[in-house]
C-alpha positions in Angstrom: 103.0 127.1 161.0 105.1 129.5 159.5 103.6 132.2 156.6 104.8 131.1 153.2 106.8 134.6 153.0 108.5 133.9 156.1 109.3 130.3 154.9 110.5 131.3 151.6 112.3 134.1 152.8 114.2 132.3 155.3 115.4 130.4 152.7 116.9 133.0 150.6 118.6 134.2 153.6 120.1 130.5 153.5 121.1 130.8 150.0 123.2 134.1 150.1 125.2 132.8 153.0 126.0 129.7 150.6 126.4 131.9 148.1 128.7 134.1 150.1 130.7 131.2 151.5 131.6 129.6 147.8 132.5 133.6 146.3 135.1 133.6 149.4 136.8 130.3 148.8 137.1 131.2 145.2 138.7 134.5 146.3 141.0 132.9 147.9 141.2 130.0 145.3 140.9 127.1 147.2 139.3 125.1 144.6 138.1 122.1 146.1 136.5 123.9 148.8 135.1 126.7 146.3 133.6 123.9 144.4 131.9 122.1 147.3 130.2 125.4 148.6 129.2 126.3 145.2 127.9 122.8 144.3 126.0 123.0 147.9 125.1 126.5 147.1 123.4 125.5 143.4 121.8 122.7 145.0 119.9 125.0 147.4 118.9 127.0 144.6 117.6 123.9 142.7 115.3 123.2 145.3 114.1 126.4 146.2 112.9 127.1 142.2 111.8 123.8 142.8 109.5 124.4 145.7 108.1 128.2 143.5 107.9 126.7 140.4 106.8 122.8 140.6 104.4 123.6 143.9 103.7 127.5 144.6 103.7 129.2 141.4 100.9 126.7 140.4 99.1 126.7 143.4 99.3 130.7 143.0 98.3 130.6 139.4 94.9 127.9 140.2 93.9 130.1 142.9 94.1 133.7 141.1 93.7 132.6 137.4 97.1 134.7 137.0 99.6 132.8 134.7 100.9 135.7 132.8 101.8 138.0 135.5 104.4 137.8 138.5 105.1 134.2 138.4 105.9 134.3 134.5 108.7 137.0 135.6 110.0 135.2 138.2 110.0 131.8 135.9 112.0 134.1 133.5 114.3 135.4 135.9 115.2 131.3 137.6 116.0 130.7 134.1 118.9 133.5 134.0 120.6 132.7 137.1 120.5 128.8 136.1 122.4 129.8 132.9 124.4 132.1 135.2 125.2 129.1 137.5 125.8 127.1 134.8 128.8 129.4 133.7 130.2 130.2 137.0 130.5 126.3 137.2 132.5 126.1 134.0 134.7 128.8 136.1 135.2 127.1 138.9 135.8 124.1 136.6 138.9 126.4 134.9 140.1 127.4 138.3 139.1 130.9 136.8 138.5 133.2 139.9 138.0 136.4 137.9 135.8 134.8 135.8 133.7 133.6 138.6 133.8 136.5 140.3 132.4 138.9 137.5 129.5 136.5 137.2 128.9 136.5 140.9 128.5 140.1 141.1 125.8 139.7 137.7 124.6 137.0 139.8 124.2 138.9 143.3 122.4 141.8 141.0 120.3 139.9 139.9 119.2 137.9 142.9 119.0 140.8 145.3 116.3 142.5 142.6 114.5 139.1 142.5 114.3 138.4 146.3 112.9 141.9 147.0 110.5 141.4 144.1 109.4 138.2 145.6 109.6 138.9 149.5 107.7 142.7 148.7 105.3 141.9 145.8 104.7 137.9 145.0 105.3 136.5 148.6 102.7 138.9 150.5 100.1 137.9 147.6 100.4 134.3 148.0 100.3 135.1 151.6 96.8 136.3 150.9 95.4 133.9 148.9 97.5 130.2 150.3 98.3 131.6 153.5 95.8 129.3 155.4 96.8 125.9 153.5 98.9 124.3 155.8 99.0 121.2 153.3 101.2 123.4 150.6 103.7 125.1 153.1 104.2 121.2 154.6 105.1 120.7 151.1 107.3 124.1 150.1 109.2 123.1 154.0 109.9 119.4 152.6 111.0 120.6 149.1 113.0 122.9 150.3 114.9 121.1 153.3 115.0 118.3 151.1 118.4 116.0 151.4 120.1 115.4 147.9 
């Protein structure tokens, strides 16, 4: 059974190459493509904040009595790449590469300072203190290979 930082991290691994595939086709403006990498690629972030926020981030939180602290960041911070998403969408939508590619580079920014936040501070804690409940990293695996 893997480690939940191993688990989770994997799958931010997953989500940059999605994210790198759908920043390509829109470089190269072939919309319908562009638009089914980036819908797959929004998808995959919708059930990874899923699997932190509706099953870890809680679990975290019962365990350590923390509610205020890293998991209220990284809430925080899902928030501002949905909106980012969001708006990249309405670029794609427009067939607006230079659009969509500005906000991808906010949008990498901002992802590579929250992974590394995650995979060097909030992972290696929940590691600690969930590490041994195989129950919740069943659950985090289904959420997050979940079929739409």
């Amino acid at each position: 059974m893997p480690q939940i930082s191993a688990l989770l991290a994997q799958d931010h691994n997953a989500c940059d190459e999605l994210f790198a595939e759908a920043e390509n086709r829109v470089a190269d403006k072939a919309w319908p493509d562009a638009a089914s990498r980036f819908a797959e690629f929004r998808a995959a972030m919708a059930r990874h904040f899923s699997a932190e926020e509706d099953t870890l981030f809680p679990a975290f939180e019962a365990r350590t009595g923390m509610s205020g602290g890293p998991t209220q960041v990284m809430r925080a911070e899902h928030a501002q790449m949905r909106e980012l998403m969001e708006q990249m969408q309405a670029a794609i939508e427009r067939q607006n590469d230079s659009a969509f590619l500005g906000l991808s580079e906010t949008l990498l920014m901002l992802m590579r300072q929250h992974n590394m936040k995650e995979e060097q501070i909030l992972y290696p804690m929940t590691d600690r203190t969930l590490g041994g409940d195989a129950g919740l990293i069943e659950q985090l695996d289904e959420t997050l290979h979940a079929k739409a």
